[in-house]
N, C-alpha and C positions, 0 to 999 in steps of 0.2 A: 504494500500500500504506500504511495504517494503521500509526503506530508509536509509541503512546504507551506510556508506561510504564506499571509495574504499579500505581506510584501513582496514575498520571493515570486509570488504568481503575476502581481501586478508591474511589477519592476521584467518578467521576461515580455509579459504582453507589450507593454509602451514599447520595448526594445526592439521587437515583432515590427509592430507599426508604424514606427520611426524608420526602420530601415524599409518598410515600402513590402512588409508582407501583411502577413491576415492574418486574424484569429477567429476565431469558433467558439462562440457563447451560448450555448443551450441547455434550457430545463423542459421540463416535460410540456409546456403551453408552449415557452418561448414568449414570456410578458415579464412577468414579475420578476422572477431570479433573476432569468437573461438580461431585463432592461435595468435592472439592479446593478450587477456587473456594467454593460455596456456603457451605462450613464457614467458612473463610478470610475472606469477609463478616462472616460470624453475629458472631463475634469481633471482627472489628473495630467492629462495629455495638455490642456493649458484651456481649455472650455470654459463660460463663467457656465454655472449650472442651468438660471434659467434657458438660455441659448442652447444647451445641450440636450436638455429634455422636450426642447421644442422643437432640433429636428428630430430627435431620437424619435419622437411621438408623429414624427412627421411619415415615420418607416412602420413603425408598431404602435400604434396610438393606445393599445392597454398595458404598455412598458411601464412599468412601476406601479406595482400596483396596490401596495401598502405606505401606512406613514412609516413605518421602520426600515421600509426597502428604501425611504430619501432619504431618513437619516440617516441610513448609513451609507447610499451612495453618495450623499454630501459630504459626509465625515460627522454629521452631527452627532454621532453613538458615541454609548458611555465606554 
C-alpha cells in the first residue's frame, strides 16, 4: 500500500502539470472528491479560488460538493 502524504501527492501532481503532463483525478461520481482535489491543485498551482471553482464548475458544475470539500480544498481545515 501507497502512503505518501498529501504533500508528497500534491507537490508530484503540480510537478506533472508544470512540466506540460496530466493527471487523473477520480472518485466514484467524479464531483465531490474529484472536484475537491482538482480545485485544491488549481490553487495551489497559483489560482485565486473563487476563479478556480468557477471554471472548474464550468467543466463539472457538481464539483465540490460539500462545505468541508472547500475547506479543505481552500486550506481552510483544522
Amino acid at each position: 500500500m501507497d502512503t505518501k502524504t498529501w504533500g508528497e501527492i500534491e507537490a508530484r501532481a503540480l510537478a506533472a502539470l508544470r512540466g506540460g503532463g496530466r493527471v487523473l483525478i477520480h472518485c466514484r461520481a467524479g464531483r465531490g472528491r474529484s472536484g475537491m482535489i482538482a480545485l485544491r491543485l488549481m490553487i495551489a498551482g497559483g489560482e485565486r479560488p473563487v476563479a478556480a471553482l468557477k471554471r472548474l464548475r464550468a467543466v463539472q458544475p457538481e464539483a465540490v460538493e460539500t462545505p468541508g470539500q472547500m475547506n479543505w480544498a481552500t486550506g481552510k481545515h483544522g
